[in-house]
Every structure is written in structure tokens, then in C-alpha cells.
C-alpha positions in Angstrom: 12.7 27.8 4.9 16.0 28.5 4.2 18.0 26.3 2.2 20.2 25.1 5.0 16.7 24.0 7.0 15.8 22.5 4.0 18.5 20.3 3.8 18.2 19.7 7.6 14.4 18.8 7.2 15.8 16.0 4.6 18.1 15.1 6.3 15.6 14.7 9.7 13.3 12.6 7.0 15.6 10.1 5.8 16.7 9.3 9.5 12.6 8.8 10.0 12.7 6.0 6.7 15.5 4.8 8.6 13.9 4.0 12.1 10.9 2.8 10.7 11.9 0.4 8.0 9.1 -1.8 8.1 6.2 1.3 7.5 5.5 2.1 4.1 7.4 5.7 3.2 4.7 7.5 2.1 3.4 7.2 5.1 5.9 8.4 7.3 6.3 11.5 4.9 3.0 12.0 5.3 3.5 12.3 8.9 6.2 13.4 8.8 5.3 17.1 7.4 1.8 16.9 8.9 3.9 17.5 12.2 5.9 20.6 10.2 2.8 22.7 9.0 5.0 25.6 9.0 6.8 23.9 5.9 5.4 25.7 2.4 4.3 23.8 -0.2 7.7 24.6 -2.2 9.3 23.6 1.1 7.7 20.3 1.3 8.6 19.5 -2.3 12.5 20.8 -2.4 12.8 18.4 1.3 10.9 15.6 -0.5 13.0 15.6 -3.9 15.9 15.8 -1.6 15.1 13.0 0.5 13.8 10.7 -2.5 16.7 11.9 -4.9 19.1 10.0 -1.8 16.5 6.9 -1.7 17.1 6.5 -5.3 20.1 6.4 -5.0 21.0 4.8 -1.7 23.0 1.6 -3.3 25.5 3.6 -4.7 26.1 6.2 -2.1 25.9 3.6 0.4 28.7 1.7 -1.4 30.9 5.0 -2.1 30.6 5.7 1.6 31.8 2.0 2.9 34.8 2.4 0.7 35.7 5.6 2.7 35.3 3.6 5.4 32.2 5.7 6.7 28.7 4.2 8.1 26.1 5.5 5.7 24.2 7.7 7.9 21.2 10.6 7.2 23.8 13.5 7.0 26.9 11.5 4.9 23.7 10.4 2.9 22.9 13.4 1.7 26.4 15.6 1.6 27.3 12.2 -0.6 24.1 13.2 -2.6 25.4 16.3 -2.8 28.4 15.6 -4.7 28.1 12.8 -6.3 24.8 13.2 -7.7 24.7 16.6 -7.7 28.0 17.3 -8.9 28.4 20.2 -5.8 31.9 21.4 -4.6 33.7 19.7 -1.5 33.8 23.1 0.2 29.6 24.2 -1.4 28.6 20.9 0.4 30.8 21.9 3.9 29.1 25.4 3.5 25.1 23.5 3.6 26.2 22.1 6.6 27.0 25.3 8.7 24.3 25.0 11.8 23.0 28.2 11.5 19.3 29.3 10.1 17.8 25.9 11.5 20.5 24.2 9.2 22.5 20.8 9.6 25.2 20.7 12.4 28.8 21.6 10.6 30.8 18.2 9.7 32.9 16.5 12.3 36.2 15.8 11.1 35.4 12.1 10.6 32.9 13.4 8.0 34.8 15.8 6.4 37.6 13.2 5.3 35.3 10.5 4.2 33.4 13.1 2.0 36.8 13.8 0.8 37.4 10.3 -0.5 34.0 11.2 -2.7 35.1 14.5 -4.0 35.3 14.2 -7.8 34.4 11.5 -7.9 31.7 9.6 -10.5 28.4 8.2 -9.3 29.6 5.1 -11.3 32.7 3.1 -10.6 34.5 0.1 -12.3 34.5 -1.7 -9.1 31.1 -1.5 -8.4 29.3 -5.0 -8.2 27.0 -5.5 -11.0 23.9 -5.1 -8.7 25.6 -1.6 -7.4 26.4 -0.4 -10.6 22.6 -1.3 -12.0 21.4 0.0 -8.6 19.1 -3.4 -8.1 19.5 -5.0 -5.1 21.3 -8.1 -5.1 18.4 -10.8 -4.2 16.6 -9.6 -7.6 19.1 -9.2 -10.4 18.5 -13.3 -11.1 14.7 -12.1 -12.0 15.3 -9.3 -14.2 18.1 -10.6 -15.9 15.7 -14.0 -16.7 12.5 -11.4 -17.8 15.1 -9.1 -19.8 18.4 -10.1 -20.7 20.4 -7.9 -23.0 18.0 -5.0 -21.9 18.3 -5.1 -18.7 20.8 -1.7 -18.1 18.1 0.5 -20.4 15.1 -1.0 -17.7 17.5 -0.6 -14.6 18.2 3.0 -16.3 14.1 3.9 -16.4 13.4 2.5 -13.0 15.5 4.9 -11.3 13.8 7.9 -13.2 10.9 9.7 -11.2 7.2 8.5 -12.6 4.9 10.5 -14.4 1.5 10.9 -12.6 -1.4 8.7 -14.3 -4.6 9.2 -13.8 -7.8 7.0 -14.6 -11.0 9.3 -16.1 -14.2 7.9 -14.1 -16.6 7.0 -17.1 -19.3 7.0 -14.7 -19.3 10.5 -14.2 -17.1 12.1 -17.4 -15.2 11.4 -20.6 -11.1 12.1 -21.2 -11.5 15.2 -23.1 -13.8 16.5 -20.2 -11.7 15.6 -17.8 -8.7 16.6 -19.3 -10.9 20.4 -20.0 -11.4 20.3 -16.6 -7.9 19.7 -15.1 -6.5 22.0 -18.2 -8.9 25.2 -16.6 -7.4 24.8 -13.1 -3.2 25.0 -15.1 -2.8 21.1 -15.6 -1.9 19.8 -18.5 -2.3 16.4 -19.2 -1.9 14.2 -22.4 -4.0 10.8 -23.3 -2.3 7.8 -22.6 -1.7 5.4 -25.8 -2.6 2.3 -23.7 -5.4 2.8 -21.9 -8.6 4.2 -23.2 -9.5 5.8 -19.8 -5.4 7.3 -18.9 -4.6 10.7 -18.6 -0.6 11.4 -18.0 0.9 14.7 -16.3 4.6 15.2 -17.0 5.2 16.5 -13.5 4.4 16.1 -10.5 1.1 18.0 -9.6 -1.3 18.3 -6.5 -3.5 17.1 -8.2 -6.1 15.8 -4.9 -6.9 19.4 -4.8 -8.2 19.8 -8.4 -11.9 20.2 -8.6 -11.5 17.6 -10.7 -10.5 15.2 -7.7 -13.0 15.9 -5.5 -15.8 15.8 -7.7 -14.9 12.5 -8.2 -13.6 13.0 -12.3 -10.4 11.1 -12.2 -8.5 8.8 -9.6 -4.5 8.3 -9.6 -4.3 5.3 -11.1 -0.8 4.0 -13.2 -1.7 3.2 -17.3 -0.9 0.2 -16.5 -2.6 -1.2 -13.1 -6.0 0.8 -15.6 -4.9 -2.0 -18.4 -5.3 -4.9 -15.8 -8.7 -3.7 -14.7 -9.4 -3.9 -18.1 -8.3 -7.0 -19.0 -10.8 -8.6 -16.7 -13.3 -8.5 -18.4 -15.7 -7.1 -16.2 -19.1 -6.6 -18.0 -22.0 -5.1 -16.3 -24.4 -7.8 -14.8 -21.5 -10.0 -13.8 -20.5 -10.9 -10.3 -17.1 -9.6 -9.5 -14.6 -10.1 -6.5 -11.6 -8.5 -6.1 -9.9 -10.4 -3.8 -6.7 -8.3 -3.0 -8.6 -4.9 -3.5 -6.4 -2.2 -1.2 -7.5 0.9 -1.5 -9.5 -0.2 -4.1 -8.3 1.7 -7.3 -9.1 -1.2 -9.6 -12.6 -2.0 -7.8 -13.4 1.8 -8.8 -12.1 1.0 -12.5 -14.0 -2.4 -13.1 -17.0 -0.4 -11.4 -17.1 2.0 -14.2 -16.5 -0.5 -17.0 -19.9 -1.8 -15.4 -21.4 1.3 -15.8 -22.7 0.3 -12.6 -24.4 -2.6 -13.5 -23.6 -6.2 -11.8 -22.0 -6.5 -8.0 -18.5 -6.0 -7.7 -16.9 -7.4 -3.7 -13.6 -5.5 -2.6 -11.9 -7.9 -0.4 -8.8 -7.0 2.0 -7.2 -8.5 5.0 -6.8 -5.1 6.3 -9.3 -2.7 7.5 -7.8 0.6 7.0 -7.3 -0.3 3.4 -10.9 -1.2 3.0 -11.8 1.8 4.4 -9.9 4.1 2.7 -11.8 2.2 -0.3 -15.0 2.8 1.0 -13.9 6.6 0.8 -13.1 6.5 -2.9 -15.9 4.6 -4.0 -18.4 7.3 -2.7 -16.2 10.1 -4.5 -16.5 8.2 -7.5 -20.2 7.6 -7.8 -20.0 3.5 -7.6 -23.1 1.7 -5.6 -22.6 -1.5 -7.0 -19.6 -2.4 -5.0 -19.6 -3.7 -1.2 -16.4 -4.6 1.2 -15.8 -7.7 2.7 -12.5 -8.0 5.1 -11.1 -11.1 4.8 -10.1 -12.7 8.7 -8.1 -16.0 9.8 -10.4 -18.4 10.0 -13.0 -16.7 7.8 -15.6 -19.3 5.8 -16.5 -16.9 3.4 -14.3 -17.9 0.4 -16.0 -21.6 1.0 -19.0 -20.1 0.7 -18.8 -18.4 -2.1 -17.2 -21.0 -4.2 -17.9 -20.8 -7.5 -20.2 -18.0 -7.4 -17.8 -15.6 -9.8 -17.6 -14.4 -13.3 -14.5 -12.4 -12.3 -12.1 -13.2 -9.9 -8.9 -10.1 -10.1 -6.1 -11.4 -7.9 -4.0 -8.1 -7.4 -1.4 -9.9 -5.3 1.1 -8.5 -2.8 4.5 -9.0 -4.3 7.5 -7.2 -3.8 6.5 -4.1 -5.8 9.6 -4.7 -8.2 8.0 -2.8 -10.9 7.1 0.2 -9.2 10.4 1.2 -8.1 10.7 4.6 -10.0 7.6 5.3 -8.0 8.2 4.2 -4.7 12.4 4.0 -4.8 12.8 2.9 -1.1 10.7 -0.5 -1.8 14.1 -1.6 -3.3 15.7 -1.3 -0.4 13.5 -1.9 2.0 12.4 -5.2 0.5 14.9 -8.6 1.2 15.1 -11.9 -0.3 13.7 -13.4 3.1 10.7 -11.2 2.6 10.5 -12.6 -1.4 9.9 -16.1 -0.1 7.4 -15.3 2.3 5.5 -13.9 -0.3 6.2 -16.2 -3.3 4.5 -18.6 -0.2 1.4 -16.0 0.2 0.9 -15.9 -3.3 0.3 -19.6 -4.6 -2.4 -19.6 -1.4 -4.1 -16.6 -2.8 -3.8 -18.3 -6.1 -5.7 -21.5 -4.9 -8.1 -19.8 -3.0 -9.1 -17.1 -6.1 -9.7 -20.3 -8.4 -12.1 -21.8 -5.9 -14.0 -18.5 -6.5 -14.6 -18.8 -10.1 -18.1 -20.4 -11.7 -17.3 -22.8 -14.4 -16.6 -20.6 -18.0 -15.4 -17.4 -15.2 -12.5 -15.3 -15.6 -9.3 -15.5 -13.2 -6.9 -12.6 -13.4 -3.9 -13.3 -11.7 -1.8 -9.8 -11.5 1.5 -8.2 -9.7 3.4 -5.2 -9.8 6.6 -7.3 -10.0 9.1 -7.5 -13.5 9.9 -11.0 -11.4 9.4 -14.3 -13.5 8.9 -16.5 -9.3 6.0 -13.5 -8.9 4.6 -14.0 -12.0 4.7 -17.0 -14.7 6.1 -19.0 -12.5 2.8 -19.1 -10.0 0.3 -19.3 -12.8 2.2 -22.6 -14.2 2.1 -24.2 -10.4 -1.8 -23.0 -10.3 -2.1 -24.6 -14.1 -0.6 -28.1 -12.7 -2.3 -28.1 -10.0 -5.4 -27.1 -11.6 -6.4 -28.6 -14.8 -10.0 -27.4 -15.2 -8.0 -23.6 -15.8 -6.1 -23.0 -19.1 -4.9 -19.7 -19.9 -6.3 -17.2 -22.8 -3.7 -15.7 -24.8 -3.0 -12.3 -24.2 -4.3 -11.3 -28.2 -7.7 -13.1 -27.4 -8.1 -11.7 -23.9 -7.0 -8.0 -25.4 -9.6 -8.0 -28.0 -12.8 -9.5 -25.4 -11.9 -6.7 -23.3 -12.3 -4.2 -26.0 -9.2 -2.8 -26.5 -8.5 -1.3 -29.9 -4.5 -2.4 -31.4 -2.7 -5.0 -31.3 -1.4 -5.7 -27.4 1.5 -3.9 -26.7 3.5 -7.1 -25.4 4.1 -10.5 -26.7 3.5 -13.6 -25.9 0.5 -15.4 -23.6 0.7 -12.7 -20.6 0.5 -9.0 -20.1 4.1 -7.8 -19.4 4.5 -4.2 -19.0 7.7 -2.3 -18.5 8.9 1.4 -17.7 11.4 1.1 -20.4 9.5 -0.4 -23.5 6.1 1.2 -22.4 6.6 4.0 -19.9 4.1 2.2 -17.2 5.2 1.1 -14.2 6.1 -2.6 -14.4 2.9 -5.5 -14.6 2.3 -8.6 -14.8 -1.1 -10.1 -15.8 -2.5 -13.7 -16.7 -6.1 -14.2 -17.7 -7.0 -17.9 -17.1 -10.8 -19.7 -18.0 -12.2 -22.5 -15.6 -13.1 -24.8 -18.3 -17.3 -25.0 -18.9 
């Protein structure tokens, strides 16, 4: 592809994140070049950086392109990329347009002059609100600023970066420094996380599900810290696990290991795709001690189960505020009406997990989210309304699950941060049903 279809291909992309707000984005990329198999793999990754380097930035560029008095659509998107982000000349930007070689229609007039307004320009202006300027949406700049006050430009600053790819070595089958052998004879290079015992981290981005590797079932992508959580539960082999809000199952498959097999582990899910895709990965990765359950309106078996739990991990759906570096159009996809909904989903996952839990059990209560209403705020209403649970300090709970250092965060709960520890952002609160 040309350069001129490439930008037309990102272009055609971020129009498909716009019609489909409500699907996750990796998904509709993933669709969206399986249709375009005629698209190299350098193709796919100059559209891709493209398309994500406008999603990252889409609070600003949407904000520079109102004051022109332009609607922010696919093409100003990206010519706005172009020079604001990119620092490209007015007339370079006019010239990717040009319509020819598969490329972008030329700019109408009405384009040209509000791209003019931009030319120049900084990506940061005086007049931006403070959200704009932080590039945090509006409905969650009351969060971060509570969970970290004066540092909350250097966190805003690392959440717009791009990720590093973690992965998670699968004890059942390797150790680190033969799975990091094996990635480093196929041209990966990837160091040992200082967190977690089982992380690997790549710089860059790599394809890394066609590693041998992969497929033999070595390593699994898996953040530092979502591996720490898993960890952090405690899960010993013999004991009965559930992992109520499994997914696709990534910490099911890490618990599993710590197991060494050994025990039952249930991967629960309201959604069946999910569960299947989990069913996929547990074969890869050698587990048999792991079964699915897919959790239904009106379903009995939580009442059934009562009580029956050493483990209970609570992975709960939240809005994903800490994994914006890694998935940039969750913050603005994501709105405050769909915070409440979920602060309400939470506290009845909450009450349901502790129902699960045999008396002297474990209760792991654990978001992606840097917000305080995601995190300590739910596990001081479960606390209240729960008094046979009291929390385990985070020093106590680090040292029973075998973790060598002192924690790397203070106070009673796990807090993670891509600033201070270079993880995506976590929450986690181990709580004990009292004997």
C-alpha cells in the first residue's frame, strides 16, 4: 500500500470505531483487516498506529477542531493528527489527501480552512479545560485527582503512552529463562519483570501469537500486573477456586499454574463466547483442573455453592480506567452514565462472591480502574455490610502469596499505576470471612 491508501485505510477505520461505538475496538480492527487480506503486515501496523495514534488523542483534536468551528470527523481527525501531533506542513498534509493511488479524496474547501486554523499550532493550549489539556474525560478527573493528587499530570502523561507487551511464563509447562530462550531464538527479546515472578516484558510491539512459544502453550499475554492479582489470591493447590468474572480466562490459566494443577479451579462468565475463548486457552496451556460454568438470569448455582470456596477472585467489569494506554478508545467510549451502571453491577457481584467463600476463605475483590467508587469505595460498602469479612493488609497478603520484597504500594490494598510501576493500572483487596 501506498502511503496515501494507508492513510485512507485509517481513515476508513476510525469511521468503523465511530459507527460501532458500543463494540469493543479490537474487535472491529480485527474485522476490520480480516476483510483487507491484501493489507501486509507493515500495512496493517502503519494503518493501526495511525488510527490509534488519533484515538489517543481524540480529546484534543476533537477540541482544536470545534474551535475551528469543524465537526470532528474520520478525515479532519486524522489531517488534525497530522499536524498537530505530527508536526506535518499545512500543504504535506493537503498533499496525503490527493485521491489518487487508492488515497483519501482531496479536501473540500470547508476542510482546508479549518485545518488552517490548526496550522502551527501546539497540541496543548492555555484555553484548554483541565480535562482536555490532561486528555481525561471529564466524568473521571474527580477519581484520579482523589487516588493521585499532585501526580496526577505525570499519570495522565503515562496513560497516553502505548504499553509494553507482558507476558505470563506458564509454570506448568516452562520456567522464565526458558521461555524467554525460546522467544529470544525466534528474534524477541524480552526482559524479566521486577514484579512478578512469572512476567516477561517486550519493549515493542511484537506478533508474538505466532511464536512457537505461543502455541505450544509457553507464555500467555497477560499485563505484570493483572499476573500480581492472580497471585495475590492465594491459590494453593488442593483448594477450591472460583473465578467468578473469569473472561477469557487469563487469570484462571495463572492461578491454574500456581496449582501446579492440583485442586479445582471454576471459570465463571455471563457470556459464552468469553468462556469459550477460555476453554481454548486452557487446553493450549496444559490446565485440567479447571471447568466453565456460564452464569444465567435466574441461575441457582451461586446458592448452591455457598460457602464451598477457599478462593473466590472477583475480576470485576469496571470502566477499564487503568488500561487506557492499552486500549485508548475505552476513554472515550466509556460515559459517566455507563460508571453508574456499573458501580451498581459491582456491589451485586461483590455480595454474591462473599456468599461463595467457606469460613477462613479468601475474597479477592479486583478492577482495572485507578477510580477510588471502583475500588475502596465498594470493599468498605461490602465491609459494612458484611461483618464476618475484614480485610488482610496488603504486607501480610504479599508475603502468604510468596512474593519476595516488600509490596511495591502502600497502604491496605494493591494499587498499581503506569506511572509509579509501569503496569497498567489495578486495584486489588484481599478480604478473610472470619473462622
Amino acid at each position: 500500500m501506498t502511503p496515501a491508501a494507508r492513510l485512507a485505510a485509517a481513515i476508513d477505520l476510525l469511521a468503523a470505531l465511530e459507527a460501532d461505538p458500543r463494540r469493543p475496538a479490537d474487535a472491529i480492527a480485527h474485522d476490520f483487516f480480516r476483510a483487507r487480506r491484501y493489507a501486509g503486515a507493515g500495512d496493517r501496523r502503519e494503518v493501526s498506529e495511525r488510527a490509534w495514534g488519533v484515538v489517543r488523542q481524540r480529546l484534543r483534536l476533537d477540541w482544536w477542531l470545534r474551535r475551528a468551528g469543524a465537526r470532528p470527523t474520520p478525515r479532519l481527525l486524522a489531517a488534525a493528527h497530522m499536524l498537530l501531533v505530527e508536526r506535518a506542513a499545512l500543504p504535506a498534509v493537503g498533499g496525503a489527501f490527493s485521491g489518487e493511488g487508492h488515497g483519501a479524496a482531496p479536501l473540500a474547501a470547508a476542510e482546508r480552512e479549518a485545518l488552517r486554523a490548526l496550522a502551527g499550532q501546539p497540541l496543548l493550549h492555555p484555553d484548554m479545560p483541565e480535562p482536555v489539556r490532561l486528555n481525561l474525560p471529564g466524568w473521571a478527573l474527580p477519581g484520579l485527582t482523589a487516588r493521585f493528587g499532585a501526580r496526577l499530570a505525570e499519570e495522565a502523561a503515562a496513560m497516553e503512552r502505548a504499553a509494553p507487551l507482558d507476558l505470563r511464563v506458564n509454570a506448568l509447562k516452562t520456567t522464565r529463562e526458558a521461555a524467554a530462550a525460546a522467544l529470544a531464538a525466534e528474534g524477541i527479546t524480552a526482559e524479566a519483570t521486577p514484579l512478578s515472578p512469572w512476567g516477561l516484558r517486550i519493549s515493542a510491539r511484537r506478533p508474538i501469537t505466532g511464536t512457537r512459544a505461543f502455541r505450544e502453550g509457553l507464555v500467555e499475554v497477560q499485563d505484570e500486573g493483572s499476573q500480581l492479582v492472580a497471585l495475590l489470591a492465594d491459590p494453593r493447590p488442593g483448594l477450591r477456586v472460583c473465578d467468578l468474572c473469569a473472561g477469557a480466562g487469563g487469570k484462571t490459566l495463572a492461578m491454574a499454574a500456581r496449582m501446579g494443577n492440583r485442586g479445582r479451579i471454576v471459570a465463571c462468565d455471563v457470556s459464552a463466547p468469553r468462556l469459550e475463548g477460555a476453554a481454548r486457552r486452557l487446553r493450549r496451556a496444559g490446565v485440567d483442573n479447571a471447568e466453565r460454568h456460564l452464569l444465567q438470569p435466574g441461575d441457582k448455582w451461586a446458592k448452591r455453592r455457598a460457602g464451598q470456596f477457599d478462593r473466590v477472585l472477583v475480576d470485576a467489569p469496571c470502566s477499564g480506567s487503568g488500561t487506557w494506554r492499552r486500549n485508548p478508545d475505552a476513554r472515550i467510549r466509556t460515559t459517566a452514565e455507563d460508571l453508574r451502571e456499573l458501580l451498581t453491577k459491582q456491589r451485586e457481584i461483590l455480595v454474591m462472591a462473599a456468599d461463595l467463600v467457606r469460613p477462613g476463605g479468601l475474597l479477592v475483590y479486583a478492577t482495572c480502574s485507578l477510580l477510588p467508587e471502583e475500588d475502596e469505595a465498594q470493599v468498605e460498602g461490602l465491609l459494612a455490610l458484611r461483618p464476618d469479612y475484614a480485610p488482610v493488609p496488603l504486607a501480610e497478603a504479599w508475603r502468604a502469596a510468596g512474593l519476595s520484597g516488600p509490596p511495591p504500594a502502600e497502604g491496605a490494598h494493591l494499587v498499581l499505576s503506569p506511572a509509579r510501576h509501569g503496569t497498567d493500572g489495578f486495584f486489588a483487596a484481599v478480604l478473610r470471612r472470619r473462622a
